[in-house]
DONUSE-742380 format. One record per residue: residue number from 1; residue in one letter; z, x, y of N, C-alpha, C, O in turn. Coordinates in Angstrom, 1 decimal, m for minus. Layout:
<sites>
NUM, A, Z, X, Y, Z, X, Y, Z, X, Y, Z, X, Y $
...
</sites>
This chain:
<sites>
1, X, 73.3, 99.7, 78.0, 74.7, 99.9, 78.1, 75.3, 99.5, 76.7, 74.8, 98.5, 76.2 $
2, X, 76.4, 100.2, 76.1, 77.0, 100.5, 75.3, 77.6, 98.8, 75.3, 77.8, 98.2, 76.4 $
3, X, 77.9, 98.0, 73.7, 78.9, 97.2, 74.2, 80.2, 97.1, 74.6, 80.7, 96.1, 75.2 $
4, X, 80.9, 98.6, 74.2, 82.2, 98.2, 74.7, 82.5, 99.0, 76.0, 83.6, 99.1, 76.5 $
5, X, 81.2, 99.8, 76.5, 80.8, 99.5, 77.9, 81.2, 98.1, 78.6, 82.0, 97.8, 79.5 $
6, X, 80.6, 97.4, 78.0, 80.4, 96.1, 78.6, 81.8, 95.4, 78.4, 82.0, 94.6, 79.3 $
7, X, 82.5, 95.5, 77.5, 83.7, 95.0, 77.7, 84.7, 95.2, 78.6, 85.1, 94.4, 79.3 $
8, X, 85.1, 96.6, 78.5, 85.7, 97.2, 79.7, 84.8, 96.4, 80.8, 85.2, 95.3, 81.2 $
9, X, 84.0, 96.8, 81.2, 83.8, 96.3, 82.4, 83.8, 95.0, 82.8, 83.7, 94.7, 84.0 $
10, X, 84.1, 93.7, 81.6, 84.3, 92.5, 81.7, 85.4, 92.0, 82.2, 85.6, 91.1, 83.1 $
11, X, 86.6, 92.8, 81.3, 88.1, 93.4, 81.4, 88.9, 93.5, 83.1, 89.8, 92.8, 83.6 $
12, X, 88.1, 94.4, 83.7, 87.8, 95.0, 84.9, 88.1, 93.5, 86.2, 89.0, 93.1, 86.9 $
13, X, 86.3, 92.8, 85.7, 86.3, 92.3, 87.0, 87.2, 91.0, 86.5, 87.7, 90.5, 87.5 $
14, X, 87.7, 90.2, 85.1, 88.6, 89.6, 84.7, 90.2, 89.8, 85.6, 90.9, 89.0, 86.2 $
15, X, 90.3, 91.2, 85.4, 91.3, 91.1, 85.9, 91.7, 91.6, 87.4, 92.8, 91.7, 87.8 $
16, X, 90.5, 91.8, 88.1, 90.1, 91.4, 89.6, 90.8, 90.1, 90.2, 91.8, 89.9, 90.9 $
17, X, 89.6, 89.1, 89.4, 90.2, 87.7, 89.8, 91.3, 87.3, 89.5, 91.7, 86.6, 90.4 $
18, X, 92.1, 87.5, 88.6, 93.1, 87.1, 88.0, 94.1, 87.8, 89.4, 94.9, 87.1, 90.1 $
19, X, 93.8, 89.3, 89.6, 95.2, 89.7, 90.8, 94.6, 88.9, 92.0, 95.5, 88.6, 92.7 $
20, X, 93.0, 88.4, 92.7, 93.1, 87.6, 93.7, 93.5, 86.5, 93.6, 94.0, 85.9, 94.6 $
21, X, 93.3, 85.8, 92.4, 94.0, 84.5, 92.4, 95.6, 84.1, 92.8, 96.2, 83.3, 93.5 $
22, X, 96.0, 85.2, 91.8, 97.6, 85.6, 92.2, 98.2, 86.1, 93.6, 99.3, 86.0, 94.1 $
23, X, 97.1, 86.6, 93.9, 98.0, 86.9, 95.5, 97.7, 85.9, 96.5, 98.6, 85.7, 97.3 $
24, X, 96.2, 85.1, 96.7, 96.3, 83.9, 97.2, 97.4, 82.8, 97.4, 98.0, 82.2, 98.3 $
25, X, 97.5, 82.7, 95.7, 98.2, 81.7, 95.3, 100.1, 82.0, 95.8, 101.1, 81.4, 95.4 $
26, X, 100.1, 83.1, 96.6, 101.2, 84.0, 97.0, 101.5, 83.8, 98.3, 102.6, 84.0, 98.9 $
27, X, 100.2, 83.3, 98.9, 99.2, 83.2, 100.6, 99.8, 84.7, 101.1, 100.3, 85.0, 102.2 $
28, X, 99.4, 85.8, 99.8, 99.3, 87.0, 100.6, 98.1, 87.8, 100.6, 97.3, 87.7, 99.6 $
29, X, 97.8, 88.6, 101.7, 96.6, 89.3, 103.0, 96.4, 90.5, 101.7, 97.5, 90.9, 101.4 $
30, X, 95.8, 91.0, 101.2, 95.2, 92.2, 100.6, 96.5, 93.4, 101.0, 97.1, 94.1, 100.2 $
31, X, 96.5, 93.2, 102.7, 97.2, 94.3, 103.1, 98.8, 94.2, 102.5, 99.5, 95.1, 102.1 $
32, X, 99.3, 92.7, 102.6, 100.6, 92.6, 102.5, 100.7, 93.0, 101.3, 101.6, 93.9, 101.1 $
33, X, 99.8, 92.5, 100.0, 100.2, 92.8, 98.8, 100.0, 94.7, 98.4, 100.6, 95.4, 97.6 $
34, X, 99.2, 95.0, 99.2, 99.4, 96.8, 99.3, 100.9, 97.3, 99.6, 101.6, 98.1, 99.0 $
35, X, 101.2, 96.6, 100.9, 102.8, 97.6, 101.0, 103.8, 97.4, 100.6, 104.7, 98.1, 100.9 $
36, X, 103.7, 95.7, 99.4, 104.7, 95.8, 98.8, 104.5, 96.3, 97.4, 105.5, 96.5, 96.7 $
37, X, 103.2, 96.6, 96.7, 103.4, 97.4, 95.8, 102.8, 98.8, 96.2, 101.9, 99.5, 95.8 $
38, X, 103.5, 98.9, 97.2, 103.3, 100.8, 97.4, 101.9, 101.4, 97.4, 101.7, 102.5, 97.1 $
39, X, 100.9, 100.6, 97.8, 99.7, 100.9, 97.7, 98.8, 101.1, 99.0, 99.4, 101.4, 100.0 $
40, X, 97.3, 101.0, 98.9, 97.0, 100.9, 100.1, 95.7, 99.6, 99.9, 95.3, 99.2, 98.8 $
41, X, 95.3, 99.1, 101.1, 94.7, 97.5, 101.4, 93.0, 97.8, 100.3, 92.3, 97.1, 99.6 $
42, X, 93.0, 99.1, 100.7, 91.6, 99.6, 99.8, 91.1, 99.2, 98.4, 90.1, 98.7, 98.0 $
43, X, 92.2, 99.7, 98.0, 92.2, 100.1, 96.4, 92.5, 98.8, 95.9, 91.7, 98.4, 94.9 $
44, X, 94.0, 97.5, 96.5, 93.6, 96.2, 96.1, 92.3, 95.8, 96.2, 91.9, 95.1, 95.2 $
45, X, 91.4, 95.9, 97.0, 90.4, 95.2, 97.1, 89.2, 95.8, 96.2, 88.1, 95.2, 96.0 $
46, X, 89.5, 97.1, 95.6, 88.9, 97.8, 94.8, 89.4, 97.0, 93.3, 88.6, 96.7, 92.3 $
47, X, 90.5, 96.9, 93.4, 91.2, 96.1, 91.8, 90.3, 94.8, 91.9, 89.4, 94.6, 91.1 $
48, X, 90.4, 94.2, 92.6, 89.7, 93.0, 92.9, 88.5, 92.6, 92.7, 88.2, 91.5, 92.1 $
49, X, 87.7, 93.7, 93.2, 86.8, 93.2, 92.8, 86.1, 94.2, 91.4, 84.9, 94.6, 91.4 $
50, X, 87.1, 94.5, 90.4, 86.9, 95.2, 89.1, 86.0, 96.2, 89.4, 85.3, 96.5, 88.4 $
51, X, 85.7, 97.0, 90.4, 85.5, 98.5, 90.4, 87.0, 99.7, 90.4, 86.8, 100.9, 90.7 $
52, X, 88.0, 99.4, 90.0, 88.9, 100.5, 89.7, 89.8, 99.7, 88.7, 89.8, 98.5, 88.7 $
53, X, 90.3, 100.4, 88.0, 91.3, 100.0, 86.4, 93.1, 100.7, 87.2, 93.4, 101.8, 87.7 $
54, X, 93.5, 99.9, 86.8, 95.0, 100.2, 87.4, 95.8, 100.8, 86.7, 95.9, 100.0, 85.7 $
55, X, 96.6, 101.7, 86.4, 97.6, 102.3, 85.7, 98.5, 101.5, 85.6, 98.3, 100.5, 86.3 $
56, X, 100.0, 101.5, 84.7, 100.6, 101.3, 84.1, 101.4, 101.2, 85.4, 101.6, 100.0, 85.8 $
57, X, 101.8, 102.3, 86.1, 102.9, 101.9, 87.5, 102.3, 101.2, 88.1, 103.1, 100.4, 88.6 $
58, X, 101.0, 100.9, 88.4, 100.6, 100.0, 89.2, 100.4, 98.8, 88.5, 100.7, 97.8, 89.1 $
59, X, 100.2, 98.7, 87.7, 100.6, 97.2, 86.8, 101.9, 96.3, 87.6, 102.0, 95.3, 88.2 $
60, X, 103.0, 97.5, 87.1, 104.7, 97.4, 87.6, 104.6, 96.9, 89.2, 105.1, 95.9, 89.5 $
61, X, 103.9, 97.6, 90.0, 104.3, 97.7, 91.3, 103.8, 95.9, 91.2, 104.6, 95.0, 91.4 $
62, X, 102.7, 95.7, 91.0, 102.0, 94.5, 91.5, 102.0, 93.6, 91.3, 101.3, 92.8, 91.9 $
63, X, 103.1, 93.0, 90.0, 104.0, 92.4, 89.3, 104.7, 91.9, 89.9, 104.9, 90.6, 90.1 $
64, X, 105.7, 93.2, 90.2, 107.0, 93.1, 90.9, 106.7, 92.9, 92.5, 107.5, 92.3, 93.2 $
65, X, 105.4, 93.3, 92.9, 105.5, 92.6, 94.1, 105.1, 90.7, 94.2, 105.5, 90.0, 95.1 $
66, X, 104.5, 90.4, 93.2, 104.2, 88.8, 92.9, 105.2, 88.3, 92.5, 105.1, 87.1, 92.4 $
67, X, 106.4, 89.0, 92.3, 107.5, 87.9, 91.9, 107.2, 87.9, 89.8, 108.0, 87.3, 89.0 $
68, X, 106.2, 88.4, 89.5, 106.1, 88.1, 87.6, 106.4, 89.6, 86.9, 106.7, 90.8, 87.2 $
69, X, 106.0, 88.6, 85.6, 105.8, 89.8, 84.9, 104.6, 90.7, 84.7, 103.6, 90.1, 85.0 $
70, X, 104.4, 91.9, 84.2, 103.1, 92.4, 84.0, 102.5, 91.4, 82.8, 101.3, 91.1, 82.9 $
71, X, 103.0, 91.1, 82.0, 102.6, 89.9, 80.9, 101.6, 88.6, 81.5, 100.7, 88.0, 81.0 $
72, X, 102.3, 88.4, 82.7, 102.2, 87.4, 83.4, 100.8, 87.7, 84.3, 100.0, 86.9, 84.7 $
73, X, 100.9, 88.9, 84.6, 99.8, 89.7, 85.1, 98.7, 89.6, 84.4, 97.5, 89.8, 84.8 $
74, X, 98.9, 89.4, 83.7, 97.5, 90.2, 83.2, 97.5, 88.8, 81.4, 96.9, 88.9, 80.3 $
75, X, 98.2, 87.9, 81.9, 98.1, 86.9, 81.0, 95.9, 86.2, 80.8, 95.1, 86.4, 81.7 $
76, X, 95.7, 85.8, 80.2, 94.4, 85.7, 79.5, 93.4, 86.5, 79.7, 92.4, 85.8, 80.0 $
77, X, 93.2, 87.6, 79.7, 92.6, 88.8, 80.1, 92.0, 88.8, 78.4, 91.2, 89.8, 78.0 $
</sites>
């Protein structure tokens, strides 16, 4: 594997934990944090556990459903 293979994919599951920590710390369900950022229960748990990379609106949605900023989001990444 390439290294910045490996970065990306560090990146990834980094910021997995980072959105489960935040939504715990929210005491919200996978599912709750899907239908307030317009999503589906799946694909959080796909962000989660750093098998999918999130776009730019979805940055926004998931943010704004936590109450932060995307800054805030995705702070020590």
């Amino acid at each position: 594997m390439h290294i910045l293979d490996n970065t990306l994919m560090n990146i990834e599951k980094r910021f997995g934990a980072r959105l489960r920590k935040l939504r715990r710390d929210k005491d919200l369900s996978q599912e709750a944090l899907a239908y307030e950022a317009k999503s589906n229960r799946t694909y959080i748990s796909e962000l989660e556990r750093g098998l999918k990379s999130p776009t730019i609106t979805t940055l926004d949605n998931l943010a704004n459903s936590l109450g932060i900023t995307i800054s805030e989001l995705c702070d020590g990444l």
